[in-house]
Structures are given as C-alpha cells and as structure tokens.
PyMOL CGO cylinders between C-alpha atoms (Angstrom):
from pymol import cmd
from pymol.cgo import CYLINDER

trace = [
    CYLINDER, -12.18, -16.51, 12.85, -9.88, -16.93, 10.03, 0.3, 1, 1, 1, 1, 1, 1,
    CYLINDER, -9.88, -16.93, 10.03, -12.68, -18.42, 7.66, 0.3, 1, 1, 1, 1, 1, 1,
    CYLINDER, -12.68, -18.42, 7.66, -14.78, -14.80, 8.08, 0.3, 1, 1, 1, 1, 1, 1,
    CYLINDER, -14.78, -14.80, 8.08, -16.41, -13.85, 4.49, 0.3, 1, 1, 1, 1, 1, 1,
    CYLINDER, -16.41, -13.85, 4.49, -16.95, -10.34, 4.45, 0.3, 1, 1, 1, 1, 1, 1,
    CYLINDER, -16.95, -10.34, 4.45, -19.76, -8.25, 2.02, 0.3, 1, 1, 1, 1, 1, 1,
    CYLINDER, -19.76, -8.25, 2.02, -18.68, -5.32, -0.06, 0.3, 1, 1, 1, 1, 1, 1,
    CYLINDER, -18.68, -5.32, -0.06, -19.89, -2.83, 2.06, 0.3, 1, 1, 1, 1, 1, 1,
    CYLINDER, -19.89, -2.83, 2.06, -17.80, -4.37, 4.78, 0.3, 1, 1, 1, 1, 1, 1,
    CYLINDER, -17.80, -4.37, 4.78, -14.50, -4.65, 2.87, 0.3, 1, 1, 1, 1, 1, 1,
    CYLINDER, -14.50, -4.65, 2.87, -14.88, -1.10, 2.13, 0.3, 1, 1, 1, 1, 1, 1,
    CYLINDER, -14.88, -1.10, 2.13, -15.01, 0.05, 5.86, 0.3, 1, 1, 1, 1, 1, 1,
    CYLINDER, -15.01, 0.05, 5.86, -12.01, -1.69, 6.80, 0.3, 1, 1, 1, 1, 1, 1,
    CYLINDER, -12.01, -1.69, 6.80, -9.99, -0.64, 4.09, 0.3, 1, 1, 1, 1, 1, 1,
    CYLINDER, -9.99, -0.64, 4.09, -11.09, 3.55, 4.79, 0.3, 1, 1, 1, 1, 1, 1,
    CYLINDER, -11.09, 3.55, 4.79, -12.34, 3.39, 0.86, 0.3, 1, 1, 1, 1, 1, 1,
    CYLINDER, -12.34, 3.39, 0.86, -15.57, 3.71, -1.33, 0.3, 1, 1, 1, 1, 1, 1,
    CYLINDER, -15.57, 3.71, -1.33, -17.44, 0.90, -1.59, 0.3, 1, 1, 1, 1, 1, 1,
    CYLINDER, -17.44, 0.90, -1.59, -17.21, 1.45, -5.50, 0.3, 1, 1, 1, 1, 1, 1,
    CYLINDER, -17.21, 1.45, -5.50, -13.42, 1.32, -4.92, 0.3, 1, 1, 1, 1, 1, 1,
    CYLINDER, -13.42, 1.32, -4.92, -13.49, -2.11, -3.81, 0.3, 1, 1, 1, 1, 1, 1,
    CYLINDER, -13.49, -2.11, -3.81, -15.87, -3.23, -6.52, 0.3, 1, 1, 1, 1, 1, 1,
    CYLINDER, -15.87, -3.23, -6.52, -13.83, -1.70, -9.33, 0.3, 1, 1, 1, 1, 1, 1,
    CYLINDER, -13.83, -1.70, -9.33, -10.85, -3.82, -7.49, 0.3, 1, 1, 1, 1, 1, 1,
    CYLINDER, -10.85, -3.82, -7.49, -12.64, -6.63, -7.08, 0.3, 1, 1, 1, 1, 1, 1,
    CYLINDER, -12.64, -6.63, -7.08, -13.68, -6.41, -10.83, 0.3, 1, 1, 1, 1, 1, 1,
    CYLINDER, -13.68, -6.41, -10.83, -9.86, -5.91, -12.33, 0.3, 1, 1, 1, 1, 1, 1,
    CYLINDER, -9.86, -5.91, -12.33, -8.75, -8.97, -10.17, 0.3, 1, 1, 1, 1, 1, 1,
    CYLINDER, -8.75, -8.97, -10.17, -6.75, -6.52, -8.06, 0.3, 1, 1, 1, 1, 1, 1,
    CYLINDER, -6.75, -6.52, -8.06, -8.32, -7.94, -4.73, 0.3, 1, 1, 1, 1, 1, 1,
    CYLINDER, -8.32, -7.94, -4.73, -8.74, -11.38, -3.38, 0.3, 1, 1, 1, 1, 1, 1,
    CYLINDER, -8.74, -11.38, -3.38, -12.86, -11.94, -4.34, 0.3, 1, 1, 1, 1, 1, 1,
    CYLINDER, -12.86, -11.94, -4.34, -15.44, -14.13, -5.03, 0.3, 1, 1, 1, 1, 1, 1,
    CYLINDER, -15.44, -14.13, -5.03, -18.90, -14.11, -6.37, 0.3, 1, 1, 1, 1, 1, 1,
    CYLINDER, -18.90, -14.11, -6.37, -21.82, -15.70, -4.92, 0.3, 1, 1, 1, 1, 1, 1,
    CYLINDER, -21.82, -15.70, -4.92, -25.52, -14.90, -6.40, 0.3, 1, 1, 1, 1, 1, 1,
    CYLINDER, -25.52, -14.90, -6.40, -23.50, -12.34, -8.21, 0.3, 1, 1, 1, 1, 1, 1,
    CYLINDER, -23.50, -12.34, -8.21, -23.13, -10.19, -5.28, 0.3, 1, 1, 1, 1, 1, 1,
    CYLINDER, -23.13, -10.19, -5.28, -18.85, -9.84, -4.51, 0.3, 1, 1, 1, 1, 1, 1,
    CYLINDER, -18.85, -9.84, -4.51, -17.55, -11.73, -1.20, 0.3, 1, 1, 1, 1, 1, 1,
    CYLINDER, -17.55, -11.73, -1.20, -14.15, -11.61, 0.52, 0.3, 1, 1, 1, 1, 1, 1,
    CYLINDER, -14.15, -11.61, 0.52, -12.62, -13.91, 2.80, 0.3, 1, 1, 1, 1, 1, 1,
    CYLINDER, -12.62, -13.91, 2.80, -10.79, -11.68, 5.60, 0.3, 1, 1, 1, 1, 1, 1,
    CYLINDER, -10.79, -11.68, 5.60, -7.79, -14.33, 5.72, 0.3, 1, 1, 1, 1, 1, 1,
    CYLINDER, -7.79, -14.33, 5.72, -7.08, -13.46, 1.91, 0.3, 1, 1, 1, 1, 1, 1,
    CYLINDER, -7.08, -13.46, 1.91, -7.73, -9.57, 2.62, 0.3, 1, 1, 1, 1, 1, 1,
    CYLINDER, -7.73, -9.57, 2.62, -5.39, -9.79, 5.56, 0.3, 1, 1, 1, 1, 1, 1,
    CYLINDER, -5.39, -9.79, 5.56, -2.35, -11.44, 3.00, 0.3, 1, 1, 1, 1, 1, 1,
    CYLINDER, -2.35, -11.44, 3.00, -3.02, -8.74, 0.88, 0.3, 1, 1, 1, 1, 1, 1,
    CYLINDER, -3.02, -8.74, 0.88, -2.67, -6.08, 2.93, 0.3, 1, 1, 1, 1, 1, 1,
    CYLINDER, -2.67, -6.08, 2.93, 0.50, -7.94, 4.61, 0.3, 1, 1, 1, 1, 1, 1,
    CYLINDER, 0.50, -7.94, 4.61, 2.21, -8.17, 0.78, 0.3, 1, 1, 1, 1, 1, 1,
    CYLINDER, 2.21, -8.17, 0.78, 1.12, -4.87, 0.27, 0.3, 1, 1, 1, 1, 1, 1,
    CYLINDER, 1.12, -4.87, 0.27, 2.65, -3.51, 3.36, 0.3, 1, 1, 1, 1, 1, 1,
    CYLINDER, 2.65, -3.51, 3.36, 5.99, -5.06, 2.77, 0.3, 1, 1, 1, 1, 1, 1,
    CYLINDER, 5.99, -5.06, 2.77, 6.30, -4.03, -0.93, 0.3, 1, 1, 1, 1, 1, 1,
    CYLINDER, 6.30, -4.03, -0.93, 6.17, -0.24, 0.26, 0.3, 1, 1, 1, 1, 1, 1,
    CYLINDER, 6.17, -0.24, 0.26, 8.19, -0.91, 3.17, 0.3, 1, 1, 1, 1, 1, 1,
    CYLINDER, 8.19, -0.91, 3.17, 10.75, -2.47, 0.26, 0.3, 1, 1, 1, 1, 1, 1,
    CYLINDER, 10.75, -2.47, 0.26, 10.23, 0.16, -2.13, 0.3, 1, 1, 1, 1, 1, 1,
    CYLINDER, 10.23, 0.16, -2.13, 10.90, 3.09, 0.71, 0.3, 1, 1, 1, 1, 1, 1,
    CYLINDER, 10.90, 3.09, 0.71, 14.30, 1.24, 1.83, 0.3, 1, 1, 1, 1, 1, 1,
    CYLINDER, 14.30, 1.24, 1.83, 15.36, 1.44, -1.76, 0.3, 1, 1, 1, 1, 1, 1,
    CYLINDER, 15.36, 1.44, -1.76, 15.26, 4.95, -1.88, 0.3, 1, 1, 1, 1, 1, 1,
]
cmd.load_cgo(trace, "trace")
C-alpha cells in the first residue's frame, strides 16, 4: 500500500533510530513530513524515495573514491 502514512514512532523503527532523531529531521525539513493536529506524519512512498536517493548518493560518493 503505497499511500501508507506512518506515525513518528513508526518512522523511527524502520529507520533503526530515536524517535527524537526523526523529529529533529522532520523539523529541519531533512525528511519527507507532514503535520496533522500538530502531531508529525510520513507517507512510506516518500520515505521509501528517500532512502532510494540516499542509497545511491553513497553508492556515488564510494565509486568516487
């Protein structure tokens, strides 16, 4: 379900972090977020693009060593 929208507490599990990790993210714009009731949401499809573009910028940044 590519529409899934994902809590804090949730994001933080799959990415092996604290949840204050993702909030602080979240906060600087450095994650795909939204609010809602002020409480911080995530849809997974965005989460999974940033972990792909993450993924290939250290996989570019190790070839150019």
């Amino acid at each position: 379900m590519s529409d899934e929208i994902l809590t804090l507490p949730e994001v933080a599990q799959l990415l092996k972090v604290a949840e204050k990790t993702v909030y602080t993210m979240a906060q600087k714009g450095e994650l795909p977020a939204f609010k809602v009731g002020g409480q911080w949401r995530f849809r997974r499809a965005n989460l999974d693009s940033w972990i792909d573009a993450k993924t290939r910028r250290a996989a570019g940044e190790e070839e150019s060593k």
